[in-house]
C-alpha positions in Angstrom: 98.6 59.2 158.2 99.7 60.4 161.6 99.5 58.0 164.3 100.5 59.9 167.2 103.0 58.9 169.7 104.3 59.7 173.2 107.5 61.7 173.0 110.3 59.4 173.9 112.4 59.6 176.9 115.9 60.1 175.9 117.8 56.4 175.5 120.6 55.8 177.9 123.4 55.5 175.6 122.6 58.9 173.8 122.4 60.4 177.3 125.4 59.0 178.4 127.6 60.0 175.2 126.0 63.2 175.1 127.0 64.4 178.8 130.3 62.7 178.0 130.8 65.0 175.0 128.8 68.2 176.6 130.2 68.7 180.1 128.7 71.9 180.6 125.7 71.2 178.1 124.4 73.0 175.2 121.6 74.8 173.7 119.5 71.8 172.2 120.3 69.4 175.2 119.6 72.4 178.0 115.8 73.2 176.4 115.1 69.2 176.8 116.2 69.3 180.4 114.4 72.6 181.4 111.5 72.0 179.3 110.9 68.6 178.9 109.7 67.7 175.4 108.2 70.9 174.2 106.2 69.9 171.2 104.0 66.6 171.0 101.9 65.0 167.7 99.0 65.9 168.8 99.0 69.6 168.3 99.6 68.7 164.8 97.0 65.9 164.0 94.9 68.4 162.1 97.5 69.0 159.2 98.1 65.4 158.3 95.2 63.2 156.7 93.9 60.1 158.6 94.5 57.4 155.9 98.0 56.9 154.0 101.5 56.1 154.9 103.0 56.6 158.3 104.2 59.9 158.8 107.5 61.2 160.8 106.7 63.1 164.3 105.6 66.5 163.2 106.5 67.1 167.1 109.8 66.0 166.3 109.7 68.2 163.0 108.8 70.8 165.0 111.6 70.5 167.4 113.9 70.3 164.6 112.8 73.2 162.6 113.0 75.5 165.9 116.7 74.6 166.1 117.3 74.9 162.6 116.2 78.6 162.9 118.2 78.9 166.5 121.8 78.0 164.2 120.7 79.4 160.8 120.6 76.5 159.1 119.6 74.8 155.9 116.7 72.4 155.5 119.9 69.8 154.3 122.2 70.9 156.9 119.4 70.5 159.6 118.7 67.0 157.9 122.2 66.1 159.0 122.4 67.6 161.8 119.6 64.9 163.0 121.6 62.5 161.9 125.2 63.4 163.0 124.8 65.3 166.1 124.6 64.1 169.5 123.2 67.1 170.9 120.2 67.0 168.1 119.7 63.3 169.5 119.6 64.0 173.2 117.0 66.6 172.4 114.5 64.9 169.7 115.2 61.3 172.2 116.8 59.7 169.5 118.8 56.4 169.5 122.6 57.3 168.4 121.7 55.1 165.2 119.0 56.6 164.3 119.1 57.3 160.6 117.2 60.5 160.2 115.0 62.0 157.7 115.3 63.4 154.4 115.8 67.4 154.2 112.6 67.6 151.8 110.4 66.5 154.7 111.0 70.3 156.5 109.8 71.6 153.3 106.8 69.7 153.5 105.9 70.5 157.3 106.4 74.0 156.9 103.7 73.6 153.8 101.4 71.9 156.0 101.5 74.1 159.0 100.3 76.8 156.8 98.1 74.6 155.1 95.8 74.4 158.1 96.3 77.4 159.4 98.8 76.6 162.4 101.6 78.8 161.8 101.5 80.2 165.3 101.6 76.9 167.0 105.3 76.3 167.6 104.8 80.1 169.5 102.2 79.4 171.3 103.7 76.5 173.1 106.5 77.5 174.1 104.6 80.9 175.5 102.1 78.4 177.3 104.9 76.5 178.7 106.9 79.4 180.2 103.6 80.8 181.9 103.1 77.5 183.2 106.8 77.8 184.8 106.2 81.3 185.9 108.7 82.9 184.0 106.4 84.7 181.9 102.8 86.5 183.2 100.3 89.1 181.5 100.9 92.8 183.2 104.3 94.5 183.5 105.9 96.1 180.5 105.9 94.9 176.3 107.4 96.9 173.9 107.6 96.5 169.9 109.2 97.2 167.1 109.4 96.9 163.2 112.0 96.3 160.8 112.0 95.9 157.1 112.1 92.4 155.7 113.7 92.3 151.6 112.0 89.7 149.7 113.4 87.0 147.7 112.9 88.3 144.5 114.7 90.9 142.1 114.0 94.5 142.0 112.9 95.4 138.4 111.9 98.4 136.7 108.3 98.5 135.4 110.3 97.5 132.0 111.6 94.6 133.1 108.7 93.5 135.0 106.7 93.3 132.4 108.7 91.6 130.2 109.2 89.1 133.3 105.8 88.5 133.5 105.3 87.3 130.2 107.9 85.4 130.0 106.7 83.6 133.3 103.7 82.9 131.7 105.1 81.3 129.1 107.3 79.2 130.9 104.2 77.7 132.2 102.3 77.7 129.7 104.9 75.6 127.7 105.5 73.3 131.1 101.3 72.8 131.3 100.3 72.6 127.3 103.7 72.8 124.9 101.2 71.4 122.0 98.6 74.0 122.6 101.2 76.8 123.4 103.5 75.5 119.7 100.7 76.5 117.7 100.2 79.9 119.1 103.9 80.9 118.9 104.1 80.0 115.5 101.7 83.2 114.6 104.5 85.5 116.7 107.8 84.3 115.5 109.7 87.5 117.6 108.6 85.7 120.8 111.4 83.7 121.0 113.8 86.7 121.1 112.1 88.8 123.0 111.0 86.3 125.6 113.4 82.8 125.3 115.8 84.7 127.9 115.5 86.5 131.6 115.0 90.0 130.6 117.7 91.4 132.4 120.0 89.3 130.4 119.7 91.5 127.2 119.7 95.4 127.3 117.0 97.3 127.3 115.9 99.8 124.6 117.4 103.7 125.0 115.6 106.7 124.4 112.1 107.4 125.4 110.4 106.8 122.3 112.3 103.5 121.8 111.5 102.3 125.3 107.7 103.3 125.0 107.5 101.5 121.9 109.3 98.5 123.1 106.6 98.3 126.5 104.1 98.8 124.0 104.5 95.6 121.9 105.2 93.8 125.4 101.4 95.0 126.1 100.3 94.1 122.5 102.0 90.4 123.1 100.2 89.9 126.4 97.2 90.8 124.9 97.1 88.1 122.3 98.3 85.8 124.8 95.5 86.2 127.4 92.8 86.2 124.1 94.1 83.1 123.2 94.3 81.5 126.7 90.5 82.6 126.8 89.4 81.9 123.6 86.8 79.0 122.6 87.9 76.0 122.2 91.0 76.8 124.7 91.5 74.7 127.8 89.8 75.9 130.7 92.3 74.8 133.5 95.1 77.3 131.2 93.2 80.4 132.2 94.0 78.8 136.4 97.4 78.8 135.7 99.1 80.9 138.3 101.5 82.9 135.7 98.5 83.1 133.5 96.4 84.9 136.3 99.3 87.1 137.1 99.8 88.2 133.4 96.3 89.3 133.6 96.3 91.3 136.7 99.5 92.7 135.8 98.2 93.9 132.2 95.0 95.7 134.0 97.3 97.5 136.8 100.0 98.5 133.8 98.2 99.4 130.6 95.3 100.9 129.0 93.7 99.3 125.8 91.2 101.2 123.5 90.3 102.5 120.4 94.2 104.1 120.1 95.9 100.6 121.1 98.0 99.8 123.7 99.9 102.4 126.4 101.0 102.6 130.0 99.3 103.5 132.6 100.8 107.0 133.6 101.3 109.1 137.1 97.5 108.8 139.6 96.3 106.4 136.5 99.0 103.3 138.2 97.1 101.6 141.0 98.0 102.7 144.2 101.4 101.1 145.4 99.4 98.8 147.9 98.2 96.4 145.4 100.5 97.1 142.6 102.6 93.9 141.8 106.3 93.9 141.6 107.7 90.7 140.7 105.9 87.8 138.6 107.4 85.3 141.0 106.1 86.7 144.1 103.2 88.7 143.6 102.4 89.6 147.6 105.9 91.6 148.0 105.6 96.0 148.3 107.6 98.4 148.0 107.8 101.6 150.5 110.2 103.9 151.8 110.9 104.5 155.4 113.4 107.1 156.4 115.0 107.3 152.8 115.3 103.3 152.6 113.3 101.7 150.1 112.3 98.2 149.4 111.0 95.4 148.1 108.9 93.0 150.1 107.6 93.0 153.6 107.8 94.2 157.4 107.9 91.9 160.6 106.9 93.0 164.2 108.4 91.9 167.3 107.5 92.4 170.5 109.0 91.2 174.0 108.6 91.3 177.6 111.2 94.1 178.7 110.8 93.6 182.5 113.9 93.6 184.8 114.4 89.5 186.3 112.5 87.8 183.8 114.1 86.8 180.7 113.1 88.8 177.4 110.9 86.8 175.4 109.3 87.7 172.0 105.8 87.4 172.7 103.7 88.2 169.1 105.3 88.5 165.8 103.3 89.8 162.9 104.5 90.3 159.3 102.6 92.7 156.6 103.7 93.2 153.2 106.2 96.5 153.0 103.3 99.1 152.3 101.3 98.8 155.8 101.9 101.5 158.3 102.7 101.0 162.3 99.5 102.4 163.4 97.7 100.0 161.5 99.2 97.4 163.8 99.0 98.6 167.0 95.5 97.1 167.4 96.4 94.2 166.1 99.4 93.3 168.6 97.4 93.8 171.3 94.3 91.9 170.1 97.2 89.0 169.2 98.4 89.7 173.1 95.2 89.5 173.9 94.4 86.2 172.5 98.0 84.9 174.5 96.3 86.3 177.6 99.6 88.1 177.7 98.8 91.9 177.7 100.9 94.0 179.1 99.7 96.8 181.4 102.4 99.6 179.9 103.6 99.0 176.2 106.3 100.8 175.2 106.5 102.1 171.2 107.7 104.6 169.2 105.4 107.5 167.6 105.0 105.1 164.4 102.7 103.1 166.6 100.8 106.0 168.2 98.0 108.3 167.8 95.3 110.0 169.7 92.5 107.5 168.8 95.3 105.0 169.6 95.9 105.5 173.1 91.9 105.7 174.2 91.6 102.3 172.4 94.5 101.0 173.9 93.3 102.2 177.5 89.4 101.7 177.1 89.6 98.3 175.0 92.4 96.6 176.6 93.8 98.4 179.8 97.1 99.1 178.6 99.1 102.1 179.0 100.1 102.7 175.3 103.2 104.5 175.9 105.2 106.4 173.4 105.6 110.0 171.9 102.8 111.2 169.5 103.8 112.3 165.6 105.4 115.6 165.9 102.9 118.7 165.0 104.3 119.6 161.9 101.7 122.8 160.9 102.6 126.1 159.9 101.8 127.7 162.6 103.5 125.8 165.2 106.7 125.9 163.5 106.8 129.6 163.0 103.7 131.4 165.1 103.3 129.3 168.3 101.2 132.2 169.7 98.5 130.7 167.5 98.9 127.2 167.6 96.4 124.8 168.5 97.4 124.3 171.9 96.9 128.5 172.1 93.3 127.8 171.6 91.3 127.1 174.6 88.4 124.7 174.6 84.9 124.3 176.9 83.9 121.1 176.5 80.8 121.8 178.1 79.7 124.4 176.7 80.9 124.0 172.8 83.1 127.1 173.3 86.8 127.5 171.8 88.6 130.6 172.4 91.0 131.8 170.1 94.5 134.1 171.4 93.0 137.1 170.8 90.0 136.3 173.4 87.3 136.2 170.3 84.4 132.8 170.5 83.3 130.6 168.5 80.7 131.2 166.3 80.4 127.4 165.1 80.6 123.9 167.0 80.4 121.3 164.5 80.8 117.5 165.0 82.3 115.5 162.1 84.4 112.3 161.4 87.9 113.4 159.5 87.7 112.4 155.8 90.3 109.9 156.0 91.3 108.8 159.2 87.8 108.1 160.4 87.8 109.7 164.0 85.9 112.0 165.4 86.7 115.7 164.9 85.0 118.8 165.8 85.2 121.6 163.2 84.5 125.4 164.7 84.4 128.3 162.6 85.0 131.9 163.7 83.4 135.6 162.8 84.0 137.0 160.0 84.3 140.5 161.7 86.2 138.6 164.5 88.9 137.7 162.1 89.3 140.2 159.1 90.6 142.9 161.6 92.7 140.6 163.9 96.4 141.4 164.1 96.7 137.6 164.1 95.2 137.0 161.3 97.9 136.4 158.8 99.7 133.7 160.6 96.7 131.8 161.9 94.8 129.3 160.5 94.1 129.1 156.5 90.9 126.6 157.1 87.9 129.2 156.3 84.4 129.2 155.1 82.2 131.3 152.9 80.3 132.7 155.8 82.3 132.5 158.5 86.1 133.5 159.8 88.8 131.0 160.2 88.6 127.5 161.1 90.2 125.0 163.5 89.7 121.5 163.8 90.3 119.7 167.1 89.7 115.9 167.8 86.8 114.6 169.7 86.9 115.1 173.6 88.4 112.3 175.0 91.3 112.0 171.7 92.1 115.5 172.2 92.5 115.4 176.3 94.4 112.4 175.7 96.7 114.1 172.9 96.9 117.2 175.3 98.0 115.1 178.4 100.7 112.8 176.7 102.2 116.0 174.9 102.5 117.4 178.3 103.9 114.6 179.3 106.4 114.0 176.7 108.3 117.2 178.3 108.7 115.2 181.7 112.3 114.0 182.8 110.3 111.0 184.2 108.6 110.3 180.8 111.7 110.4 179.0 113.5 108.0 181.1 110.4 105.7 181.6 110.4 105.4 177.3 114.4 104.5 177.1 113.4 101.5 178.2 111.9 101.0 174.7 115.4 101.1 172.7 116.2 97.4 174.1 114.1 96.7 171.1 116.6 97.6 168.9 118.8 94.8 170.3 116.2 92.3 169.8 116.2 93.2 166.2 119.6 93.3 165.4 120.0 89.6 167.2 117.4 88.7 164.9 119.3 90.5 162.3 122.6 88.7 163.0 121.2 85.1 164.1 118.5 84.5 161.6 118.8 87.0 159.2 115.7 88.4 159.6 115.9 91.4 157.0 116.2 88.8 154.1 113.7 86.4 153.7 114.7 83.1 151.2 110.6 82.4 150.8 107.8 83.5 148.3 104.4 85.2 149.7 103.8 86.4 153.2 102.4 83.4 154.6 105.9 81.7 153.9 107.7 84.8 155.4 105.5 84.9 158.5 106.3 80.6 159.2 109.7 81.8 158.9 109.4 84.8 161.0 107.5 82.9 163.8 110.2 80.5 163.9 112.7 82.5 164.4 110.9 84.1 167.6 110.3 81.2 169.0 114.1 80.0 168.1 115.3 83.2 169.7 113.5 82.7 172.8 115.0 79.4 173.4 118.9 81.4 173.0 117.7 83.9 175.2 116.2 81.2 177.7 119.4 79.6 177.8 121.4 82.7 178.4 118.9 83.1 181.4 119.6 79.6 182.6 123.2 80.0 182.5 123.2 83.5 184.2 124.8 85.0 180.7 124.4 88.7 181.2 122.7 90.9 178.4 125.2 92.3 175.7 126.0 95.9 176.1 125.8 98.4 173.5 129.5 98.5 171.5 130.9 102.1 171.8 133.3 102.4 168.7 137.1 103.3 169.8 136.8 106.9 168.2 134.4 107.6 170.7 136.0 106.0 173.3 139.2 108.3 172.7 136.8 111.1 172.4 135.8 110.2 175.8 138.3 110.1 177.4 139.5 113.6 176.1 136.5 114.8 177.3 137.5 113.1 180.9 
C-alpha cells in the first residue's frame, strides 16, 4: 500500500558532509539543487494497490532508477549506491544512516510502471519541469534518429530454434506438472537426449537429408506434445503456459502437417519476417538488415531539441521491434511531440523518415517543416535516360494534361490509390500511335496497357508538388547546410551508445526494452543538463591522427 509522502528536504548532516566531500558538486547533488525534488508519490499512486504493506517511495525509486541509468549501473550496485554514497543521499534526502533498500525492489518498480501503463512518466516530468524553467519550449528545431538495439537472447538457426522451443516447453512443463509431464515422456524415451540439454550444446546433424530428417522428428515431437497438452482429461491451465503457447505458434509458422506427415515450411510458405518468432525466450525480438547489418531484436528512436543556447534534450523516445521501417514512425514522433506540446516547427531527418505523403502530413496535420532529403529515384530511366524521366514530363493540374518529351498528350487521366503504399496516384496512359513510332520509345517507360501507349504514374497533386519542390531544393547550398545540422544526432546516439549501452538491451519483450530506453533519455538529459549548468562545452568530433597528418600535408 502506498501512502504517499512529501519529499523530504535534505537533513543537515547529509548536506553538510556532502558539500564537505563535493566542493565543486556532482551530478546527483547538482539535479537536487537545480531542480528541486523531481519526482513525487503521487505520480505513482496508480501502480501500487491501496491495501497491504507499506511500500518504499516509488518517487524515490524513481530518482534512483534515473541515476542508475545516468552511471550504468546494476540493480545491486544501485542498491548500494543508496546506501554508501553521500551524493545518492543528498539527492533522494536521505539521513547518512539510512539503511537502504533491497536491489530486488528496482526490479519490481520497473514491473509496475509497465504494469499500469506509466512507462513515459519519469520523461514526462522532467520535460514538464524544464518548460516550466524555460529551458525548453515547443517551435525551433527537433531532429531524430534510429539505431539498432540487439536483444538479449541468442541468435539461432531455424534448427536450433526449434529444438529450443521444445525444450523450453518442457522445462515448464516439468516446473508446472512433473507428474503429468513423467507419464507422457515415458511413451518417448529419446526425449531425454534430444531435449535434456541446450541445443547448441550438442552438434547438429550434417548433410541435408540428415538435417531434414532430424527437424522432422523435432516437428513430430512437438506435435505429440501439444496433443497431449490438449487432450481430455489434460489440465486446462497447461495449455496457458507461456512455453506451451509459444510451442504452438512456433509449430504453425514452421511446419506443415497432412496426409504426408510432418515438413518445413519452405521459401514465400514461412510467415513473413514481421511476425516470425526467433527465440523461445523472447518471442517479440526481429530480425532485419539495415545497410548490410543484421540483427536480432529491436530499434529505439531518439529525438532532441538541436537549437543553439538551449541545452539538447531528448524529447520522445520510441522503440519497435527490429522489422518496422522509419517512415512508419515519422507520424508517430510527432503525434508523441504533439502530446508533450513540444513540436517543433522544422524537424530535421534523414530520407529513412521521409516521403511525399510524409511531408504534406507533417505540414497540414502538425505545422512542422519535415525537413530532410527524399529516397533517391532509383528507376531505369533516371539512371540512364534522364531525357525521359519523370521530372521530363510536364503536368496541368488543371486541366488533366501530362506531356511527354517528345510534345505528345495524354490520352488517359486516371485517379487511383497505389496498391501498397495507400496514397493517391494518378495513372495516365499514352497513344498507341503516339508511342510505337517515337524515337524515345525504347528507353521510356515499360508501364503499358492493351489499348493504350505507355504509362506514367505520378502522385496526387499536392504529394507530387511537394516531392517536386523539396528535390529542387535538395540542390540548394542553403538546404544542404540547413540539414548538417541533423548529424548532431549521431552524437546523441553514440553517448547513448557509450553511457548506457543502448545497442544491447539486458531485458526480454519490447515493453521491458522501451522502460529501459526511456530511462536512459531521461538519464541522459540530466548529464547533458549538468554539462549546461557547468558551462561544459559540446564534445567535438575526434579526427583520427592519419588524417590529421594528411592534413597537414595538404596545408
Amino acid at each position: 500500500m502506498l501512502r504517499p509522502v512529501p519529499v523530504p528536504p535534505v537533513p543537515g548532516a547529509t548536506a553538510r558532509v556532502a558539500r564537505a566531500v563535493f566542493r565543486k558538486s556532482c551530478l546527483a547533488m547538482r539535479v537536487r539543487d537545480e531542480l528541486g525534488p523531481l519526482f513525487c508519490d503521487e505520480q505513482f499512486a496508480s501502480a501500487f494497490p491501496r491495501r497491504g504493506g507499506p511500500a518504499l517511495s516509488p518517487g524515490q525509486l524513481a530518482m534512483v532508477s534515473v541515476l542508475q541509468f545516468a552511471e550504468g549501473l546494476t540493480d545491486r550496485q544501485a542498491a548500494d549506491a543508496v546506501r554508501a554514497r553521500i551524493d545518492f543521499k543528498y539527492c533522494l534526502g536521505l539521513e547518512l544512516d539510512d539503511p537502504g533498500f533491497d536491489f530486488s525492489v528496482l526490479s519490481e518498480f520497473r514491473d509496475r510502471l509497465i504494469a499500469h501503463g506509466l512507462e513515459e512518466q519519469v520523461l514526462d516530468t522532467l520535460l514538464q519541469r524544464l518548460s516550466g524553467l524555460g529551458l525548453l519550449r515547443a517551435g525551433g528545431r527537433q531532429r531524430t534518429d534510429a539505431t539498432h538495439v540487439l536483444a538479449a537472447v541468442r541468435a539461432v538457426n531455424r534448427m536450433e530454434f526449434v529444438g529450443e522451443t521444445m525444450r523450453a516447453a518442457l522445462e515448464a512443463l516439468a516446473a508446472a506438472a512433473p507428474g503429468w509431464l513423467a507419464d507422457i515422456v515415458r511413451q518417448y524415451p529419446a526425449w531425454e537426449k534430444r531435449y535434456g540439454a541446450r541445443c547448441d550444446s550438442y552438434r547438429m546433424p550434417k548433410g541435408d537429408n540428415a538435417r531434414e530428417e532430424w527437424a522432422r522428428t523435432v516437428g513430430e515431437d512437438g506435435f505429440c506434445l501439444l496433443e497431449a497438452v490438449h487432450a481430455p482429461g489434460t489440465p486446462w491451465w497447461l495449455r496457458k503456459i507461456p512455453a506451451v503457447q509459444v510451442l504452438r505458434t512456433a509449430w504453425v509458422q514452421q511446419y506443415h502437417r497432412g496426409v504426408e506427415g510432418v515438413r518445413w515450411r519452405e521459401g514465400k510458405d514461412l510467415p513473413p519476417g514481421r511476425i516470425r518468432m526467433l527465440s523461445p525466450y523472447d518471442v517479440q525480438a526481429r530480425y532485419s538488415v539495415k545497410r548490410g547489418t543484421g540483427w536480432v531484436g529491436y530499434k529505439v528512436h531518439l529525438s532532441e531539441v538541436c537549437e543553439p543556447g538551449t541545452p539538447h534534450v531528448i524529447t520522445n523516445v520510441a522503440t519497435t521491434d527490429a522489422t518496422v521501417q522509419d517512415t512508419e514512425m515519422t507520424d508517430q514522433v510527432h503525434r508523441s511531440l504533439q502530446k508533450r506540446e513540444l513540436l517543433p516547427a522544422e524537424h530535421l531527418v534523414d530520407c529513412g523518415y521521409t516521403s511525399a505523403s510524409l511531408l504534406v502530413q507533417a505540414r497540414d496535420d502538425y505545422q512542422v517543416n519535415l525537413f530532410g532529403p527524399l529516397r533517391t529515384d532509383t528507376s531505369p530511366q533516371k539512371r540512364q535516360a534522364p531525357e525521359v524521366a519523370q521530372e521530363a514530363f510536364s503536368i496541368d493540374w488543371k486541366n488533366r494534361r501530362v506531356t511527354c518529351p517528345q510534345g505528345h498528350t495524354n490520352a488517359v487521366w486516371s485517379a487511383q490509390r497505389h496498391n501498397i503504399r495507400g496514397v493517391p496516384i494518378v495513372q495516365v496512359f499514352f497513344r498507341r500511335e503516339d508511342c510505337d513510332v517515337c524515337p524515345l520509345r525504347e528507353p521510356c517507360t515499360r508501364t503499358t496497357n492493351p489499348r493504350y501507349g505507355r504509362g506514367l504514374q505520378i502522385l496526387a497533386q499536392p504529394l507530387q508538388e511537394a516531392q517536386d519542390a523539396r528535390r529542387r531544393e535538395e540542390q540548394t547550398d542553403e538546404f544542404k547546410a540547413r540539414y548538417a545540422v541533423r548529424a548532431g544526432v549521431e552524437g546523441t546516439i553514440s553517448q547513448a551508445v557509450r553511457r548506457s549501452g543502448i545497442r544491447t538491451t539486458p531485458y526480454t519483450g519490447l515493453a521491458k526494452t522501451h522502460l529501459g530506453h526511456v530511462f536512459t533519455a531521461t538519464a541522459l538529459n540530466l548529464v547533458r543538463l549538468d554539462a549546461w549548468w557547468t558551462g561544459t562545452p559540446l564534445g567535438a568530433t575526434r579526427t583520427s591522427h592519419f588524417t590529421k597528418l594528411n592534413l597537414s600535408l595538404a596545408a
